[in-house]
PDB file of N, CA, C and O in Angstrom:
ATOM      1  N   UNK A   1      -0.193  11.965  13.929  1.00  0.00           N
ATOM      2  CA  UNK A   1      -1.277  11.010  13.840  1.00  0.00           C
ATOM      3  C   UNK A   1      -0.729   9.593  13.699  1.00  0.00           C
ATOM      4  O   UNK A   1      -1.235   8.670  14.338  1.00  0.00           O
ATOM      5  N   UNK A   2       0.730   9.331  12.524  1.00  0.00           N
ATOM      6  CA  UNK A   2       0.923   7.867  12.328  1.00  0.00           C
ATOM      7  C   UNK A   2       1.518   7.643  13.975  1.00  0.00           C
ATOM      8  O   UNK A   2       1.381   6.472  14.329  1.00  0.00           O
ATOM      9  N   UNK A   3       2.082   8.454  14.927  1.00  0.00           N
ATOM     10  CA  UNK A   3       2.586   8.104  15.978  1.00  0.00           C
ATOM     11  C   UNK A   3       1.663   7.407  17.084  1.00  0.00           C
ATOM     12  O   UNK A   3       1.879   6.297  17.572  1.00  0.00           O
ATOM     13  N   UNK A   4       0.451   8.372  17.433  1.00  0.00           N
ATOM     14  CA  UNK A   4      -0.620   7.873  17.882  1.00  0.00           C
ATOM     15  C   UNK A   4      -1.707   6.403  16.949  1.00  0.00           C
ATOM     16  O   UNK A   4      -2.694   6.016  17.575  1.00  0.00           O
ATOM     17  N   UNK A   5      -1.577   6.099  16.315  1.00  0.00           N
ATOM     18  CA  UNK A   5      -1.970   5.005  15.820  1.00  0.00           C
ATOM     19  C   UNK A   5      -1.138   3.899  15.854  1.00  0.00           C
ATOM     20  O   UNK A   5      -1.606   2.761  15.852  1.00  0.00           O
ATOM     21  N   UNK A   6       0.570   4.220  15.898  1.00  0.00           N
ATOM     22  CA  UNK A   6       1.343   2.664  16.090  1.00  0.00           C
ATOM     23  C   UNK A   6       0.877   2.864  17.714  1.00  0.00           C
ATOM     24  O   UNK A   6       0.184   1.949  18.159  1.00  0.00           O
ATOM     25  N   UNK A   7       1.125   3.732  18.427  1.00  0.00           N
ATOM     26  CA  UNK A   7       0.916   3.835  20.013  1.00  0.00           C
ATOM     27  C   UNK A   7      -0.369   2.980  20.580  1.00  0.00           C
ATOM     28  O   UNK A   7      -0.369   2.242  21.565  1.00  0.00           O
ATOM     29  N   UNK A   8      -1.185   3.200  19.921  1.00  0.00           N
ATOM     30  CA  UNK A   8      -2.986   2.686  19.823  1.00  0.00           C
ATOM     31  C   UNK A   8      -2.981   1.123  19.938  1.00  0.00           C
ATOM     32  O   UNK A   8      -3.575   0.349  20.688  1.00  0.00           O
ATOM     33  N   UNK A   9      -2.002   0.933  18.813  1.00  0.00           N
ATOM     34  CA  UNK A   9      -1.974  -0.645  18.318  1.00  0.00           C
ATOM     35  C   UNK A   9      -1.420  -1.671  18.973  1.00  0.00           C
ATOM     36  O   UNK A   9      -1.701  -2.857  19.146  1.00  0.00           O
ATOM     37  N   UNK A  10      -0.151  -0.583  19.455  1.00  0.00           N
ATOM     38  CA  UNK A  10       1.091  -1.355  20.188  1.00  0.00           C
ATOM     39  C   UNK A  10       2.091  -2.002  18.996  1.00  0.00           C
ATOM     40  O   UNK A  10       2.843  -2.902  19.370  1.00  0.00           O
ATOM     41  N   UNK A  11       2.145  -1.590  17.562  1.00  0.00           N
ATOM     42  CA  UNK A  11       3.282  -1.773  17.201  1.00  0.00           C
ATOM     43  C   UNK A  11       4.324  -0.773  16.681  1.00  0.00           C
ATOM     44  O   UNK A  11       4.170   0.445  16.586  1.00  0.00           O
ATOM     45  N   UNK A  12       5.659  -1.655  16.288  1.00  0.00           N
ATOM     46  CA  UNK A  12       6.949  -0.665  16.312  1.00  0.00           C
ATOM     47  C   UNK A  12       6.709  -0.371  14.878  1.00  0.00           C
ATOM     48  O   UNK A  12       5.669  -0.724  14.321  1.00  0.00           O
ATOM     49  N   UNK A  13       7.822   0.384  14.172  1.00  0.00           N
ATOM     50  CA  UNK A  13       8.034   1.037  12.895  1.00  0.00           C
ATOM     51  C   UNK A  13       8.349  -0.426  12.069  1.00  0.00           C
ATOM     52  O   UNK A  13       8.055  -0.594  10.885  1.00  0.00           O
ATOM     53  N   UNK A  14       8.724  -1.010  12.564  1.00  0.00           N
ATOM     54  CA  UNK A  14       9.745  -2.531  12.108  1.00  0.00           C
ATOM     55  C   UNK A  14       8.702  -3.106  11.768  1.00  0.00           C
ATOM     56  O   UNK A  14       8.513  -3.289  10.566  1.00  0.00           O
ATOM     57  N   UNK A  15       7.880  -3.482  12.587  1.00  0.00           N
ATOM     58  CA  UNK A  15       6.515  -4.136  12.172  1.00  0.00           C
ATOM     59  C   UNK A  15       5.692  -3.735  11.128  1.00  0.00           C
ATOM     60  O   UNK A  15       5.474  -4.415  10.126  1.00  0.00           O
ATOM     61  N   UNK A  16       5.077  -2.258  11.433  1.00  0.00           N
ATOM     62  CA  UNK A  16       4.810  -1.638  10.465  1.00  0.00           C
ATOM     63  C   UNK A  16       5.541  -1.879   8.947  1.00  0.00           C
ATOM     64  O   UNK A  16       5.139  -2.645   8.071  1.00  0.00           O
ATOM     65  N   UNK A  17       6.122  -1.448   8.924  1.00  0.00           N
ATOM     66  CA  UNK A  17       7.364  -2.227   7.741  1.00  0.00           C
ATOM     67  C   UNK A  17       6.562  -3.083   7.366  1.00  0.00           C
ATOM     68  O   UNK A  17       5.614  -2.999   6.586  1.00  0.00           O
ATOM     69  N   UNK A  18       7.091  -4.191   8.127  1.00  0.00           N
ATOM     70  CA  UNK A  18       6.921  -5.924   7.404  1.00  0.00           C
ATOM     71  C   UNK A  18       5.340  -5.801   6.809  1.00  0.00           C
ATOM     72  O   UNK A  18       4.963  -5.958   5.648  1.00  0.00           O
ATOM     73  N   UNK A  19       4.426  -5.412   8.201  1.00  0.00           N
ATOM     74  CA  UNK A  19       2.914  -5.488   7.617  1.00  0.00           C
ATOM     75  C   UNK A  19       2.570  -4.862   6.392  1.00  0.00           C
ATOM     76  O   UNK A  19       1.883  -5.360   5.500  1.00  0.00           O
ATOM     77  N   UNK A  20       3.202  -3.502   6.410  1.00  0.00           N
ATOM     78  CA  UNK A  20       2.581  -3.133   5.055  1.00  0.00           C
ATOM     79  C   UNK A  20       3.399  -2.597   3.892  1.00  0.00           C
ATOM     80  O   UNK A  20       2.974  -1.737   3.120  1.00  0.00           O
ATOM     81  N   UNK A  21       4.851  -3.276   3.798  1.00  0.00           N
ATOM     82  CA  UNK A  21       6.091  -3.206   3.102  1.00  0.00           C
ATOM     83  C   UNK A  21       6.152  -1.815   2.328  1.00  0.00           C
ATOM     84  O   UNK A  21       6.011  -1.441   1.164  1.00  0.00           O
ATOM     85  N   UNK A  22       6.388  -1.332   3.364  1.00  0.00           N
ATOM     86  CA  UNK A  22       6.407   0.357   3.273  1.00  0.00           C
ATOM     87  C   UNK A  22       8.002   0.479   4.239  1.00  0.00           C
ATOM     88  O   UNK A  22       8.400  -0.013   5.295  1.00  0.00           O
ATOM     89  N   UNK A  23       8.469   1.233   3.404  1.00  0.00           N
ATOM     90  CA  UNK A  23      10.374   1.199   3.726  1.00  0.00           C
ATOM     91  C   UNK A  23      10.284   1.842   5.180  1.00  0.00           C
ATOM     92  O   UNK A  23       9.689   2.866   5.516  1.00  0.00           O
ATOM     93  N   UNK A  24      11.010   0.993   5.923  1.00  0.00           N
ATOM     94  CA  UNK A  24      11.307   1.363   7.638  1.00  0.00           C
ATOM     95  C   UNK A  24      11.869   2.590   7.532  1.00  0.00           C
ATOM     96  O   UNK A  24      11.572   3.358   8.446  1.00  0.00           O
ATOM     97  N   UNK A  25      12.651   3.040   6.622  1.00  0.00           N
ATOM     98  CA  UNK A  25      13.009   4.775   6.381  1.00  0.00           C
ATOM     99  C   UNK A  25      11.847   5.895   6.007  1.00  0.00           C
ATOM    100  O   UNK A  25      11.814   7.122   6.099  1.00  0.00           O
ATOM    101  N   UNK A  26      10.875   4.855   5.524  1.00  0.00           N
ATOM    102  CA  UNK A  26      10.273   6.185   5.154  1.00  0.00           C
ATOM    103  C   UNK A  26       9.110   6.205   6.151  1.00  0.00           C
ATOM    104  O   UNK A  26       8.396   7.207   6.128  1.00  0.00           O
ATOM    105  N   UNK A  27       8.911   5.524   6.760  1.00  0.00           N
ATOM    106  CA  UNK A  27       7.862   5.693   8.253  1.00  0.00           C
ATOM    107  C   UNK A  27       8.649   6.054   9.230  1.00  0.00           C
ATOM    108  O   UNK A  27       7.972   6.815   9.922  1.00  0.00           O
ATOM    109  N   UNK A  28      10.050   5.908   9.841  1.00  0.00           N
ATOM    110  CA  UNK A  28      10.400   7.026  10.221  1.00  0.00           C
ATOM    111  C   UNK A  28      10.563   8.229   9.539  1.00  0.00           C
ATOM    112  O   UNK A  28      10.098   9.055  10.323  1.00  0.00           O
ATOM    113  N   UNK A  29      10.911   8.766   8.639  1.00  0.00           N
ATOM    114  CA  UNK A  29      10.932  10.465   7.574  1.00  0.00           C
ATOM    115  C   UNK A  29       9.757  10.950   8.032  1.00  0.00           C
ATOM    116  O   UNK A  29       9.738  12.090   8.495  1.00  0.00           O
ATOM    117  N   UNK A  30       8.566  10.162   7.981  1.00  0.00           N
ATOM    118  CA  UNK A  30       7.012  10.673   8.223  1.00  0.00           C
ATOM    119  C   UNK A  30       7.206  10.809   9.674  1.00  0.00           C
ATOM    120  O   UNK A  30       7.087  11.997   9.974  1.00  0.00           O
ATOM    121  N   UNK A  31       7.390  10.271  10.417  1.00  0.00           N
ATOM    122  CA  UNK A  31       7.557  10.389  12.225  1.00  0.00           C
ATOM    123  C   UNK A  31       8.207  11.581  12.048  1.00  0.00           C
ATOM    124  O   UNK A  31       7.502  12.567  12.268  1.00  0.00           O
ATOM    125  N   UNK A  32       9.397  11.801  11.699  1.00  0.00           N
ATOM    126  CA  UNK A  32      10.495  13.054  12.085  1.00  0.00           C
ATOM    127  C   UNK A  32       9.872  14.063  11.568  1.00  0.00           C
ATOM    128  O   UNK A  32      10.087  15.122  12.158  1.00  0.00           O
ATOM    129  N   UNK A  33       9.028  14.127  10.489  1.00  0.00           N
ATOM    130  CA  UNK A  33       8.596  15.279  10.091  1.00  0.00           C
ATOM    131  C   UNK A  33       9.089  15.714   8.840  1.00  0.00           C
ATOM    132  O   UNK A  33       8.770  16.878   8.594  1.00  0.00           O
ATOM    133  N   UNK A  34       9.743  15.171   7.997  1.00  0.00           N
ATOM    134  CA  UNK A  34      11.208  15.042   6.936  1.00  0.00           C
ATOM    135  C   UNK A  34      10.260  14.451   5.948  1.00  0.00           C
ATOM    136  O   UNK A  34      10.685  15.027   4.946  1.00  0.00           O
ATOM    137  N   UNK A  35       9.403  13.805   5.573  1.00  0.00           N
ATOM    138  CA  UNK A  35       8.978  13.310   4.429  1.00  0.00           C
ATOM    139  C   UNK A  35       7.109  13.542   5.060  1.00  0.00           C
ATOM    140  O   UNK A  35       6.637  13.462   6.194  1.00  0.00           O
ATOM    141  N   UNK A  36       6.620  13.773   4.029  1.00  0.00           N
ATOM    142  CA  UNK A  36       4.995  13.684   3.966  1.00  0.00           C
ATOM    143  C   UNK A  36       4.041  12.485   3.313  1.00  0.00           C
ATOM    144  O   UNK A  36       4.084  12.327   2.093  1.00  0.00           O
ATOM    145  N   UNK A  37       3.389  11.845   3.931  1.00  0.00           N
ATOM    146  CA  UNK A  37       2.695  10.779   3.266  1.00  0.00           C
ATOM    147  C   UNK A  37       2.518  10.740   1.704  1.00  0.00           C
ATOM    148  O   UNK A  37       1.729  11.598   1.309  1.00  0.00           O
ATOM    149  N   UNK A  38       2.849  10.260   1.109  1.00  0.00           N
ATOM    150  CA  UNK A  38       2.166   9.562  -0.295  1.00  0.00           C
ATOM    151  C   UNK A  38       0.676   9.776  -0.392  1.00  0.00           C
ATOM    152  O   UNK A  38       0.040  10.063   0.622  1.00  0.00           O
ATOM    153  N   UNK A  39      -0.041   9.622  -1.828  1.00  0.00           N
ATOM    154  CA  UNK A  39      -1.432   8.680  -1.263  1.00  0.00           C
ATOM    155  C   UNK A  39      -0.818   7.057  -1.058  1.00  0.00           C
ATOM    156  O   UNK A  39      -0.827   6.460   0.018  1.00  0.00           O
ATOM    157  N   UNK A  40      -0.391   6.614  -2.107  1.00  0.00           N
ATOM    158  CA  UNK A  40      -0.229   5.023  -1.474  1.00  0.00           C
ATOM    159  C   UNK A  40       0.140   4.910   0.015  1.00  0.00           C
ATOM    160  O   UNK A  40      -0.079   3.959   0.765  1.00  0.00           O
ATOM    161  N   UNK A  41       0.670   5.931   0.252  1.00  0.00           N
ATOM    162  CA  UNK A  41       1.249   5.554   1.877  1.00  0.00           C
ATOM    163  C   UNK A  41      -0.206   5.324   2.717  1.00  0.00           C
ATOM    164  O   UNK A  41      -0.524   4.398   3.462  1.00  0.00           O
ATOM    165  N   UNK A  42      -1.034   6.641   2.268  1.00  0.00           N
ATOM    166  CA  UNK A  42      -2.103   6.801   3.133  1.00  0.00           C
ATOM    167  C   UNK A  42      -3.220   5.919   2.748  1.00  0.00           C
ATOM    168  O   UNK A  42      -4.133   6.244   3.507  1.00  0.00           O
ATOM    169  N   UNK A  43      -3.584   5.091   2.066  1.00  0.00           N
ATOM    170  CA  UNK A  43      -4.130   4.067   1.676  1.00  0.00           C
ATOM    171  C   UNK A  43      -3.817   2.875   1.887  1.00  0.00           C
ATOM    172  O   UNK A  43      -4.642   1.964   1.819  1.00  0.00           O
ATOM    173  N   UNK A  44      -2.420   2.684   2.213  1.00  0.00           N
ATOM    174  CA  UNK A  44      -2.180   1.191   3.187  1.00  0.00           C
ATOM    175  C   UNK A  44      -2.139   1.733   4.564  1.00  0.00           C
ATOM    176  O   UNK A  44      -2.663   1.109   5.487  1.00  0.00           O
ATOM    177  N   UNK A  45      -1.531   2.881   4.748  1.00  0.00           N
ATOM    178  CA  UNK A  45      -2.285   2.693   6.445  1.00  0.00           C
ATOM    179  C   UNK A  45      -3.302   3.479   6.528  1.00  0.00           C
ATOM    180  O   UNK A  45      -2.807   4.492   7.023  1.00  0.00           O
ATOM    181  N   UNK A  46      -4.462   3.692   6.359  1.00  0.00           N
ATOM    182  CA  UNK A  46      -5.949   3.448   6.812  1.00  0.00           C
ATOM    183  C   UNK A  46      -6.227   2.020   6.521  1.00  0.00           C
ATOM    184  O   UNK A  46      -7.015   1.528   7.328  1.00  0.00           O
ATOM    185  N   UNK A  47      -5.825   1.256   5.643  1.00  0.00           N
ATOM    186  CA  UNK A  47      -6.268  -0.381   5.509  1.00  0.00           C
ATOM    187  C   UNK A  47      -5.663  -0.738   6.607  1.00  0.00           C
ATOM    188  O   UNK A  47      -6.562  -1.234   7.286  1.00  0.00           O
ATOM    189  N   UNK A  48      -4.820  -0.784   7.117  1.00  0.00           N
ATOM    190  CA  UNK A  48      -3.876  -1.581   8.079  1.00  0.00           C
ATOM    191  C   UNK A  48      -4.427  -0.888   9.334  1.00  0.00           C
ATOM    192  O   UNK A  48      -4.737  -1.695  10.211  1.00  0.00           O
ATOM    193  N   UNK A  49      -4.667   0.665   9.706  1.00  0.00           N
ATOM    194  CA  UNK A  49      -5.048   0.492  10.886  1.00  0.00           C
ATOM    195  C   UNK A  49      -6.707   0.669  10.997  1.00  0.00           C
ATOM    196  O   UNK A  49      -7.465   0.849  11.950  1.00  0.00           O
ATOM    197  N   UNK A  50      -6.889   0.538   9.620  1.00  0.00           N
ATOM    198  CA  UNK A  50      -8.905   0.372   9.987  1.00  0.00           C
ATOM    199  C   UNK A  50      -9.576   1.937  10.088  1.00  0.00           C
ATOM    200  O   UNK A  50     -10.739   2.123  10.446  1.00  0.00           O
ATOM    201  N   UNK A  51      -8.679   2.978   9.726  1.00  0.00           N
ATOM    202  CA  UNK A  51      -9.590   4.304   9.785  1.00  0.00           C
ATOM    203  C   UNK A  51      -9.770   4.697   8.729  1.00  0.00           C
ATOM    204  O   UNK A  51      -9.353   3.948   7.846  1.00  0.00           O
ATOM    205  N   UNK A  52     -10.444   5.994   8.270  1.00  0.00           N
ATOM    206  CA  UNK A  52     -10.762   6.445   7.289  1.00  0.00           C
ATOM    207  C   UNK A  52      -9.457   7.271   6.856  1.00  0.00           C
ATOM    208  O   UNK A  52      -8.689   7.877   7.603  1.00  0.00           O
ATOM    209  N   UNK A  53      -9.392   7.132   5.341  1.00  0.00           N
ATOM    210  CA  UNK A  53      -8.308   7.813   4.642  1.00  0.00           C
ATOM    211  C   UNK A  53      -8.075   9.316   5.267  1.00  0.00           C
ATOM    212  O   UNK A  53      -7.068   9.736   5.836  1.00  0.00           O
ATOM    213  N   UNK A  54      -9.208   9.945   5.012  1.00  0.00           N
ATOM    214  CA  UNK A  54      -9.247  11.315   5.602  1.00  0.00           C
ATOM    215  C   UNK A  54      -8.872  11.273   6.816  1.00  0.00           C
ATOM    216  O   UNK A  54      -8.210  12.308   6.740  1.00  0.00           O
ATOM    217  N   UNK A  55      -8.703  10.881   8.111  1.00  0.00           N
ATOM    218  CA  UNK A  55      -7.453  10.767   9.025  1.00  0.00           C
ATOM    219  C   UNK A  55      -5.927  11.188   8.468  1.00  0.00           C
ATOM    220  O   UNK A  55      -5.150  12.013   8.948  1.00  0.00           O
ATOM    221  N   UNK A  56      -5.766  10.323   7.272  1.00  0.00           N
ATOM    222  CA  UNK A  56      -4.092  10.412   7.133  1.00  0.00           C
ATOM    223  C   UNK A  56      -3.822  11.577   6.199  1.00  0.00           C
ATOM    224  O   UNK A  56      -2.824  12.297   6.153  1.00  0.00           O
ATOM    225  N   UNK A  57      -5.023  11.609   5.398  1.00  0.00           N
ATOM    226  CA  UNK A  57      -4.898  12.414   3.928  1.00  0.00           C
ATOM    227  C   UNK A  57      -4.405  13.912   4.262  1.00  0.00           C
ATOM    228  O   UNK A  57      -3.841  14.582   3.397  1.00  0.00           O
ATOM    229  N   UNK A  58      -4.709  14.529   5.891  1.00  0.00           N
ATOM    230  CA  UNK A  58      -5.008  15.612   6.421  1.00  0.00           C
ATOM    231  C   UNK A  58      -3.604  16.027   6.252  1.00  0.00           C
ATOM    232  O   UNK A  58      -3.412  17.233   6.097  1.00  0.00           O
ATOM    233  N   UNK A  59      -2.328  15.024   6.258  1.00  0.00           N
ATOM    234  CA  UNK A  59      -0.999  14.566   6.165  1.00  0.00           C
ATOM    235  C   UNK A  59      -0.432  15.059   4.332  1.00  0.00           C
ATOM    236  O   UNK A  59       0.776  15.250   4.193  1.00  0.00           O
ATOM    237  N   UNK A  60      -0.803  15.126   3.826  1.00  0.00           N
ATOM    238  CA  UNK A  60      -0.269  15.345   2.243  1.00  0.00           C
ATOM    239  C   UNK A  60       0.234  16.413   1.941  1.00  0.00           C
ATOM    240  O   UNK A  60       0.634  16.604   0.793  1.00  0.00           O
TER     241      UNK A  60
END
């Protein structure tokens, strides 16, 4: 899901980063499959990409 939403947006992991100072390691870990969202994780990105928590939460 976080793959299809930077894809959506058109931004990189790097960006992501900066926008929502969430460690460039650990949004890739979540890409690879190696780490599972936080809630804080999943609460800055539904703010950042505008969907409902329950999108990401499905992720925990």
């Amino acid at each position: 899901m976080l793959q299809h939403l930077l894809d959506a947006k058109g931004v990189t992991q790097a960006q992501l980063s900066r926008d929502t100072a969430l460690p460039k390691s650990t949004i890739s870990e979540v890409l690879n499959g190696k780490k599972r969202f936080s809630r804080q994780m999943i609460h800055k990105l539904a703010e950042y990409f505008h969907v409902d928590i329950s999108i990401l939460a499905a992720n925990i």
